[in-house]
C-alpha positions in Angstrom: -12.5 253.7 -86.9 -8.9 252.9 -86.2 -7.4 250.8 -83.7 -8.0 253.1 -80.6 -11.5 253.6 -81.1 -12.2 250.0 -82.0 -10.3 249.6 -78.7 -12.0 251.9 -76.5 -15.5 250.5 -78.7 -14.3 247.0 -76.9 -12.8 248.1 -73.5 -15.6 250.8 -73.1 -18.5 248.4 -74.0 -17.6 245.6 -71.5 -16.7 248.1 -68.8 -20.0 249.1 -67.9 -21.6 250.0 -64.3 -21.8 246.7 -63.4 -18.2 246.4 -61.8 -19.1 249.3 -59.2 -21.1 246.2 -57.7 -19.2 242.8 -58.6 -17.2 243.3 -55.4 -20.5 243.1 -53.2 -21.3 240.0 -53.9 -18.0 238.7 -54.8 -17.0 239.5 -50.9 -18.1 235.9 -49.2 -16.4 234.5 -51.5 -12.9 235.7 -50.8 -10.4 234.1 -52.6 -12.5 231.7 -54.4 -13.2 235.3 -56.7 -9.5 235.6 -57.5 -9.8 232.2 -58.5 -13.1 232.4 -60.6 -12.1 236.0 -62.4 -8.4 234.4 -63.5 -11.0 231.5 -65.0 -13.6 234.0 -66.4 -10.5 236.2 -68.1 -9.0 233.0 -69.6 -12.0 231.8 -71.1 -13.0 235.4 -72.2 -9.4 235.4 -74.3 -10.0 232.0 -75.5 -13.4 233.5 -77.0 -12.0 236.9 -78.2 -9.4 234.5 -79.6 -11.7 233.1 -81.8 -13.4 236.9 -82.4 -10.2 237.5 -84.0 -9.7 235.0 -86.2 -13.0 235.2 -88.0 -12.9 238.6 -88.1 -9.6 237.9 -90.0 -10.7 235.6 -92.2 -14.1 237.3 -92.8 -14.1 241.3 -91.9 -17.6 241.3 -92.7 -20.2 243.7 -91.3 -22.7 242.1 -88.9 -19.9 240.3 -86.6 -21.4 237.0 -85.1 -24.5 236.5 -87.8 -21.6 237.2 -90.7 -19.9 234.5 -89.1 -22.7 231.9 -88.5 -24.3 233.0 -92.4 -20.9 231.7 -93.8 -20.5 228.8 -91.8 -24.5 227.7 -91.5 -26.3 229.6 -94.0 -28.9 232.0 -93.9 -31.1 230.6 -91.3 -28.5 230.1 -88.4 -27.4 233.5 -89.4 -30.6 235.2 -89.3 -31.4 233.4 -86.0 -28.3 234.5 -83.7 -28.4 237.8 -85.5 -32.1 238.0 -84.5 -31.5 237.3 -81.1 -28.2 239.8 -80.6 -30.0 242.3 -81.8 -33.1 241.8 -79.3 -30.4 241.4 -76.4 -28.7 244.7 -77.6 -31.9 247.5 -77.4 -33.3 245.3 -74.2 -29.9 245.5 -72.5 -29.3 249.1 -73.3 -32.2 249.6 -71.7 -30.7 248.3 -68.7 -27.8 250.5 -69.5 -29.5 253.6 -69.5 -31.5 253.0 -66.4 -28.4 252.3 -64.5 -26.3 255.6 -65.9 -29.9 257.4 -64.4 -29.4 255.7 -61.2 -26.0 256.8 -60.8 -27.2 259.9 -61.8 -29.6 260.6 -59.5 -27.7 260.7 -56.4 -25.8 263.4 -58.0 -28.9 265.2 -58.9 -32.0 263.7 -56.9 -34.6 265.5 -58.8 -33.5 262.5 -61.6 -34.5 259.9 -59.5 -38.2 261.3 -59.4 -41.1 259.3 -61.2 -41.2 260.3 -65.0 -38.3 262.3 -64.6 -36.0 259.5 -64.6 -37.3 258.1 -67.6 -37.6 261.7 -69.5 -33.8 262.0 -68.9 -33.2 258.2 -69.8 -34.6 258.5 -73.3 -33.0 261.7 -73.5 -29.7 260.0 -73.1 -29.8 257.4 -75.7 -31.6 259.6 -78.2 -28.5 261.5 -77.5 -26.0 258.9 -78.3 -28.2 257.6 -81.3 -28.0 261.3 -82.8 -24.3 261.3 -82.0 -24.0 257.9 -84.1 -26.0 258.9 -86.9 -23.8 262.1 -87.6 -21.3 259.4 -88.3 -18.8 256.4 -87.0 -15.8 258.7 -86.7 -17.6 260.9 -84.1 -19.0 258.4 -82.4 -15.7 256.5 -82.0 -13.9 259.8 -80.8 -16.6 259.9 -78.3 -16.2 256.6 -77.0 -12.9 257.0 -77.0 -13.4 260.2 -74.3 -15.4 258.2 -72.3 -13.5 255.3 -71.8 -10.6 257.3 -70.9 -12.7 258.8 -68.4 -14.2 255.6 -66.7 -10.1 254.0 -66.4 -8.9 257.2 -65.2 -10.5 256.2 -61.5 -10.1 252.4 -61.7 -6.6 252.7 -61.8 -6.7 255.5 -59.3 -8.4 252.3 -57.2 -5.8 249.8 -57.9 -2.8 253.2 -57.2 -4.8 253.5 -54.1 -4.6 249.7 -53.1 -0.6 249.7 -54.1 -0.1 252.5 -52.0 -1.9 250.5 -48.4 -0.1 247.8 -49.2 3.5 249.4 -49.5 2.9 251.5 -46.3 0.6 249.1 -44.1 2.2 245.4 -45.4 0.2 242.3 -46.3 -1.8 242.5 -43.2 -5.0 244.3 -44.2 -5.1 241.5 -47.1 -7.5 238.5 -46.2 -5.5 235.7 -44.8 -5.4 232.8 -47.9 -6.8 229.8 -46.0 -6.7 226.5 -48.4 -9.8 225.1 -46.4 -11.6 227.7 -47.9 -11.4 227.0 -51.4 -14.0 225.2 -52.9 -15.3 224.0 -56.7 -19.0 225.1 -55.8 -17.4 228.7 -54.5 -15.3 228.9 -57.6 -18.0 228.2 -60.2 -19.9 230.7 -58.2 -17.1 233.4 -58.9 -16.9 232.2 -62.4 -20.9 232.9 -63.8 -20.9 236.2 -61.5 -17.7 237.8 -63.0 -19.0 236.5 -66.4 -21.3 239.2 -67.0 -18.6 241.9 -67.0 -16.8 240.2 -70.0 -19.8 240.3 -72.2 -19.2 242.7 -75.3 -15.8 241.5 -76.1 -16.9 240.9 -79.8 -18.4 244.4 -80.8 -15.5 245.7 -82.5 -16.2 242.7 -85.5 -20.2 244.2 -85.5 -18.9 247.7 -87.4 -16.6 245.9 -89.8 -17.5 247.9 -92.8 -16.6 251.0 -90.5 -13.3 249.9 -89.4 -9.8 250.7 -90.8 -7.7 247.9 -92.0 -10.5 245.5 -90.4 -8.1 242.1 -91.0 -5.6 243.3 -88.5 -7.7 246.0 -86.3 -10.7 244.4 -85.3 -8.6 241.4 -84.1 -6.0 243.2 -82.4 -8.4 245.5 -80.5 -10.5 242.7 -79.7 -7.6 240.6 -77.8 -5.9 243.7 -76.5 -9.4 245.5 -75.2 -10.8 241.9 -73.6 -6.9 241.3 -72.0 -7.1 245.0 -71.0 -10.4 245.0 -68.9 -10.1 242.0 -67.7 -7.1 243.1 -66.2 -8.2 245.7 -64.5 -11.0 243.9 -63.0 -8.9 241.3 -61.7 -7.0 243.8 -59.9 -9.4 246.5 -58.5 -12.2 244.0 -57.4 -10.3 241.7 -55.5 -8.1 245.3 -53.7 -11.9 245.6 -52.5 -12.8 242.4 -51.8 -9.7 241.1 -49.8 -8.8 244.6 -48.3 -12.1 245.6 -46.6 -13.9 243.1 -44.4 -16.4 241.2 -45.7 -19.2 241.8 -43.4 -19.0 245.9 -44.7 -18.3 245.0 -48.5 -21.1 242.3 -48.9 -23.8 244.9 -47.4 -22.6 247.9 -49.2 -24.9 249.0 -52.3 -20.8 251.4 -53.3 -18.3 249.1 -52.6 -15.7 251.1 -54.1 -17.0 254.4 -52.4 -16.5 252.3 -48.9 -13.2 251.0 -50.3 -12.2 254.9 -51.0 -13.6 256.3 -47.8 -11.6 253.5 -45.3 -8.4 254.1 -46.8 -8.0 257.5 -48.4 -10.1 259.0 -45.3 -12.7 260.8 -47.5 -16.3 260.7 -48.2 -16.6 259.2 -52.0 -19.8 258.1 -52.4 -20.5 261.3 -54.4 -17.2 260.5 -56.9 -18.2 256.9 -57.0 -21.6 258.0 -58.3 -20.3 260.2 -61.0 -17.8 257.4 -62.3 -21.0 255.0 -62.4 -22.6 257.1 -64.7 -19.2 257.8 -66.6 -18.9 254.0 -66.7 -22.7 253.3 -67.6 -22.8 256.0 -70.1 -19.5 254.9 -72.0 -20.8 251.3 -72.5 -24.5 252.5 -73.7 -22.7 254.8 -76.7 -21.1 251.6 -77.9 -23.8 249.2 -77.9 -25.9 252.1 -79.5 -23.6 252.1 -82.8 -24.2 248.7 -83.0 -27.5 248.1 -82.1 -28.1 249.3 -85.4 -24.9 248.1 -87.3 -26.5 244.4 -87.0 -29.7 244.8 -88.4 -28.1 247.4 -91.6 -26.3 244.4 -92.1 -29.2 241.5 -92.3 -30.8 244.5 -94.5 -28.2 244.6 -97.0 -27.7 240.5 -97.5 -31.8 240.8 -97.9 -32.4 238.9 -94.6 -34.1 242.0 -92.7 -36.3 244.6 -94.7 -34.9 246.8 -97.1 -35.4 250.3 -95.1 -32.8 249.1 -92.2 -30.0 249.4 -94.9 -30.7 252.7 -96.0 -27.3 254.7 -95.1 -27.4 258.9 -94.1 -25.2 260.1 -96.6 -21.9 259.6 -94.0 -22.5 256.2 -94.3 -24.3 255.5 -90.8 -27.5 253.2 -90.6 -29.7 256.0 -90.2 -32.8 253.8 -90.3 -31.9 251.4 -88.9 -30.6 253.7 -85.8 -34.3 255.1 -85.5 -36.0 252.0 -85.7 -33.4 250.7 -83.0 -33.9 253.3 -80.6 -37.3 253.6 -80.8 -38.0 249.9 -80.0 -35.0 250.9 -77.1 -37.3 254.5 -76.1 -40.6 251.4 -75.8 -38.6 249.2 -73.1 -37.7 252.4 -71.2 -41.2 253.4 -70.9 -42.3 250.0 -70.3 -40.2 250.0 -67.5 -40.7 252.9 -66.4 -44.0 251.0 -64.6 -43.5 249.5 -61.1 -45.9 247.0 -62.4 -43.7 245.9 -65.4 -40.1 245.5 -63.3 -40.3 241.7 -63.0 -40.6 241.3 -66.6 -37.7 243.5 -67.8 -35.4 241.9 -64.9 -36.6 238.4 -66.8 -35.7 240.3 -70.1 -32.0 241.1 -68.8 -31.6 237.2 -67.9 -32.9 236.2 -71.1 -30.8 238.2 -73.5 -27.6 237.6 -71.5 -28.2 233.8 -72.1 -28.6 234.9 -75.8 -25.3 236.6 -75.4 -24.1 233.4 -74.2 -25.4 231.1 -77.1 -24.4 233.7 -79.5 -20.5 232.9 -78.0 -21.1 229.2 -78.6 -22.5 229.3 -81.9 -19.8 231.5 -83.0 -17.4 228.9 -81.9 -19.4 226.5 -83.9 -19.2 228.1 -86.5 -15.3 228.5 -86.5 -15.1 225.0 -86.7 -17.5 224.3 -89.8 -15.5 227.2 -91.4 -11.9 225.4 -90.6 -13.6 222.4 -92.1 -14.9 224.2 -95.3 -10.7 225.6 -95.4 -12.7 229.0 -95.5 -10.1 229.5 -92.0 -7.1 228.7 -92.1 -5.5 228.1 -88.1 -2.3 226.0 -86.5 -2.9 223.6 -83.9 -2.4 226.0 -81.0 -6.1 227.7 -82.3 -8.0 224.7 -82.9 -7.1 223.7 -79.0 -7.4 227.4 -78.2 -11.1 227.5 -79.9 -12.1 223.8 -78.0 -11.6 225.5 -75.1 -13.7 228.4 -75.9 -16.3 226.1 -77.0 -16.0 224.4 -73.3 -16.6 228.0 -71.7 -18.9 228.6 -73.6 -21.2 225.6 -72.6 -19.9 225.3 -69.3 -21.4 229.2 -68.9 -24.6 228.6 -70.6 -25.0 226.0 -67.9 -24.4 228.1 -65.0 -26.6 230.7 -66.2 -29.4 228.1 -65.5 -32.2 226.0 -67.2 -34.4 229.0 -67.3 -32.1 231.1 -69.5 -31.4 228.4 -70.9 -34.5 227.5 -72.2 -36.3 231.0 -73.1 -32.7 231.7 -74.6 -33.2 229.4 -77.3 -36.9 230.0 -77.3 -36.1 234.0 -78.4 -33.5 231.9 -80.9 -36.2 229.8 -82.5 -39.0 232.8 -82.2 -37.3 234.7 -85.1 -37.6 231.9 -87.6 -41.0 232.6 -88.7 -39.9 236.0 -88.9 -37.2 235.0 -91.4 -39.9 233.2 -93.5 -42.4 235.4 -93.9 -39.5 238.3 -95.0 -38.3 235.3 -97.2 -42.2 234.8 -98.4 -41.9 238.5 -98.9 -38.4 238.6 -100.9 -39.7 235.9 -103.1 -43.2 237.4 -104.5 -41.3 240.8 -105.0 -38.8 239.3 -107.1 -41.7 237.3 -109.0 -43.5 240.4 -109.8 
């Protein structure tokens, strides 16, 4: 992969379907979102920041568990590795039944029960076929795709340029100080978080990358600076351009935001981009749901079969294995009965997202320490802040992520015993 694709791998990843719906809940909050996404996209650079550097110093396969194995050793490396990867299949489950959502009010016949999951699982075996034939394809793929998802957030933000040349200030919400608050703010802040997530998966495929000293960081800052641009601009056009009372009940914001001001009914457009957007993110976390695990294979951490390679060079094995624990979630979901628990799944593996962030941050400090990386003052106040964020985001997500986060960190321990246990009597024999 070169520099575009491990920029639309970054850009495509974070911008997911998600966003379609930030607006509705970001509406009470008026200008207190502006506030909390400008807070969000600053800490999300700080973090990328620090993506970067690592991935300069050590353009390693295996991203964050490279990072934390050099800086911690095998165990800490094992344990956030563990844990990514657990977030990746859940969460792409998630993915997938959103993309199918979308989907479905296009074609309603998708929505049915057993149908929507049929198609589901058809989608990501899709993508994980698509990734197996190799990186290359996959990246020109994703590259397609995001193209396709911007193409109609921009035509948003056009649209939103275009009211306020013709109509003036006036359809904006007014900016009253009074309603400005810390609570609102931090509010803004954790919601808006969740579309930043993915900003480091261009370091995962490091082997796979061109040039990965210079590439991975560069599309890392430029992809994370890039989407978090656009959000900035297209969800607060919705937010502080339609009233509140419409945008805060509406399950399309964007369609409502397209039919007030371009006059048209766009709820079936909207749709289609949803999927567009869902789709586009799942095809990137795909390649690297099974990049991680390859990668614990090859250092001996994870058994031997997951580094097996297709003769391209792709994880083959450890694709299968991936998607198949991916096809079990799907169909585990696919019960009314079992909806709770993959909602508390979603939670969970976002706060391992979160701790992941941390200990990366952590782990660029031991490293500057160690004179493994080599940084100017500007990074090492640059990298305390992303440690801040990164805390200050692990608290909002609340003591119940919290807590099962690091329970799902600690959980893959005794697997990385007994695989030690294992290791240790082959080598004996």
């Amino acid at each position: 992969m070169g520099f575009w694709m491990a920029l639309a791998l970054v850009m495509g990843s974070m911008i997911g379907s998600g966003v379609f719906l930030l607006p509705a809940s970001l509406a009470p909050l008026g200008w207190n979102s502006v506030i909390g996404w400008a807070i969000t996209v600053s800490g999300a650079l700080c973090v990328a920041s620090v993506f970067g550097a690592l991935s300069k110093a050590l353009p390693r396969a295996g991203g964050p568990y490279a990072y934390t194995k050099a800086a911690f050793g095998d165990g800490a490396g094992f344990a956030i590795a563990w844990a990514y990867w657990i977030s990746m299949w859940v969460g792409n489950a998630a993915i997938a039944t959103a993309a199918v959502s979308y989907l479905s009010q296009l074609f309603p016949v998708v929505g049915t029960h057993g149908v929507s999951a049929a198609v589901t699982i058809s989608i990501v075996w899709a993508f994980t076929l698509i990734n197996i034939r190799g990186t290359k394809l996959a990246g020109q793929v994703q590259v397609i795709w995001t193209i396709a998802k911007l193409l109609p957030l921009i035509a948003v933000i056009g649209l939103a340029a275009y009211v306020l040349a013709i109509q003036g200030t006036g359809v904006v919400r007014s900016f009253d100080l009074t309603d400005i608050s810390a609570a609102s703010i931090s509010t803004a802040t954790i919601l808006t978080l969740w579309a930043m997530l993915g900003l480091e998966l261009a370091t995962v495929p490091a082997d796979k990358v061109q040039d990965p000293e210079r590439t991975i960081n560069r599309a890392t800052l430029f992809g994370t600076a890039g989407a978090g641009g656009i959000y900035i601009l297209v969800c607060s056009a919705v937010v502080l351009m339609l009233p509140v009372a419409i945008t805060s009940a509406s399950a399309a914001p964007f369609a409502d935001f397209v039919s007030i001001y371009a006059g048209t009914n766009a709820g079936t457009a909207i749709a289609a981009i949803g999927a567009i957007s869902a789709l586009g993110a799942l095809n990137g976390w795909i390649m690297c749901q099974a990049e991680l695990p390859a990668a614990l294979a090859r250092d001996g951490l994870f058994p031997a079969f997951m580094g097996k390679a297709a003769a391209n060079g792709t994880p083959r094995n450890a694709h299968l294995f991936s998607t198949s624990l991916l096809t079990f979630v799907i169909l585990m979901n696919s019960s009314r009965t079992m909806a709770s628990m993959f909602e508390f799944l979603i939670l969970l593996t976002t706060a391992i997202v979160l701790v992941m962030y941390f200990g990366c941050a952590a782990a660029a400090f031991r490293l500057i320490q160690t004179g493994i990386l080599k940084v100017n003052a500007g990074f090492k106040l640059t990298l305390l802040l992303a440690a801040i964020y990164s805390c200050w985001t692990i608290y909002g997500a609340g003591s119940e992520a919290l807590v099962w986060g690091i329970a799902l960190l600690l959980a893959g321990f005794p697997v990385f015993w007994l695989l030690r246990i294992a290791r240790g009597s082959k080598a004996a024999t």
